[in-house]
C-alpha positions, 0 to 999 in steps of 0.5 A: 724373115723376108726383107724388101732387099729379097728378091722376088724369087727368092722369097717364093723359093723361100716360103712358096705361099709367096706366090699367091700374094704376089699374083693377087698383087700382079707383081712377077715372081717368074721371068721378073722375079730377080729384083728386089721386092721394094723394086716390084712393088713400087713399080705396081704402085704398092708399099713394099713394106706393107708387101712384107709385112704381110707375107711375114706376118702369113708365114709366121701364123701359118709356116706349114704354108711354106713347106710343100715340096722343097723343089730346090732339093729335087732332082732335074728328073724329078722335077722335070717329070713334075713339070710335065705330069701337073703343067704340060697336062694343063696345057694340053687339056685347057688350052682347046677348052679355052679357045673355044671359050675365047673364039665364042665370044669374040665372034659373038661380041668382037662387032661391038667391042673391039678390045676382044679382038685383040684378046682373041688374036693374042690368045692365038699367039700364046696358044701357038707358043705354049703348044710349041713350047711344051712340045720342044721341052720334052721332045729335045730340051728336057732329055738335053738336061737330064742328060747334063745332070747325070751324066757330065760326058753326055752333054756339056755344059755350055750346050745345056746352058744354051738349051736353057737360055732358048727356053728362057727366051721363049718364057720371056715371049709367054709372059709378054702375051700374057702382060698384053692379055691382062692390059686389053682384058682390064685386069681380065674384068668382064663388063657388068653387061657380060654373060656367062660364057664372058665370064668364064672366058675371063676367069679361065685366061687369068687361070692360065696366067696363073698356071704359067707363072708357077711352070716358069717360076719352077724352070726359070728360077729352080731348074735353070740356075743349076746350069748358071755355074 
């Protein structure tokens, strides 16, 4: 059963389908996922007993939900190549597409609404850090930590655990541009006025955060703690 003493993560590593419950309820299972959910809930101003409720009630009617692939179980490499092959690709592929969405509108609407300033200035942060990041993952970080776990004359400990701490800092920065993103985009809601491409451009950026929680969520909670003894 998933208690409101349950962290975050721990529920999501425990029954996966957590995570499109806490999405939709824009509570964080990745970087602030080590609290307990009575903690996260109260803070968005929801009844932690209604959260767990229903995400027992979901894993009770339909357990097969929860199943998936059992990361925890996988090897670093495994898991890595994982990574790589579902979000690194995402990145490389979405990312541009969505810039292009991003500069469109800010050019077409930014004289009148300012909000989309900041939107596409923040974009541009994020973009810059996520093409960086994956780069350096696979480049530096991810051989560093394939190393350490299968062969323990390879890398030390301690320097494994630094690569790890680096990659968690630059995870922390992520998230915060995307808490930034959902605040100016308001909840990533267009206005009724709003076109197409608008759209879009909303829908594609809550995507991205999405898509983000789930890489963080792997690394910083499934990968990472491997390193943390």
């Amino acid at each position: 059963m998933i208690t409101q003493e349950m962290t975050v993560r721990d529920a999501v590593l425990q029954y996966p389908a957590a995570s499109d419950v806490f999405k939709r309820l824009k509570i964080d299972f990745c970087c602030g996922g080590n609290r307990p959910i009575q903690e996260a809930a109260e803070e968005r101003g929801l009844d932690a007993a209604a959260v767990v409720e229903q995400l027992n009630t979901m894993k009770q009617a339909a357990p097969s939900l929860g199943i998936g692939m059992d990361w925890q179980y996988m090897s670093s490499r495994a898991l890595i190549e994982y990574i790589v092959k579902k979000h690194h690709q995402y990145l490389r592929v979405q990312l541009p597409q969505i810039a292009a969405n991003v500069e469109r509108v800010y050019h077409v609407h930014g004289g009148d609404q300012p909000h989309l300033v900041q939107m596409a200035e923040l974009f541009r942060q994020l973009r810059a850090e996520l093409e960086a990041h994956i780069a350096k993952e696979e480049e530096t970080s991810f051989p560093s930590i394939i190393r350490a776990e299968e062969d323990a004359n390879a890398v030390s400990h301690a320097d494994a655990r630094a690569v790890v701490a680096e990659l968690e800092g630059e995870h922390d920065g992520a998230g915060n541009l995307l808490k930034q993103l959902r605040l100016v985009t308001n909840d990533f809601t267009p206005p009724e006025h709003a076109c197409t491409t608008y759209r879009i451009t909303y829908a594609r950026l809550e995507e991205l955060e999405g898509m983000t929680f789930e890489h963080v969520h792997l690394e910083n909670n499934v990968l990472f703690p491997r390193f943390d003894l």
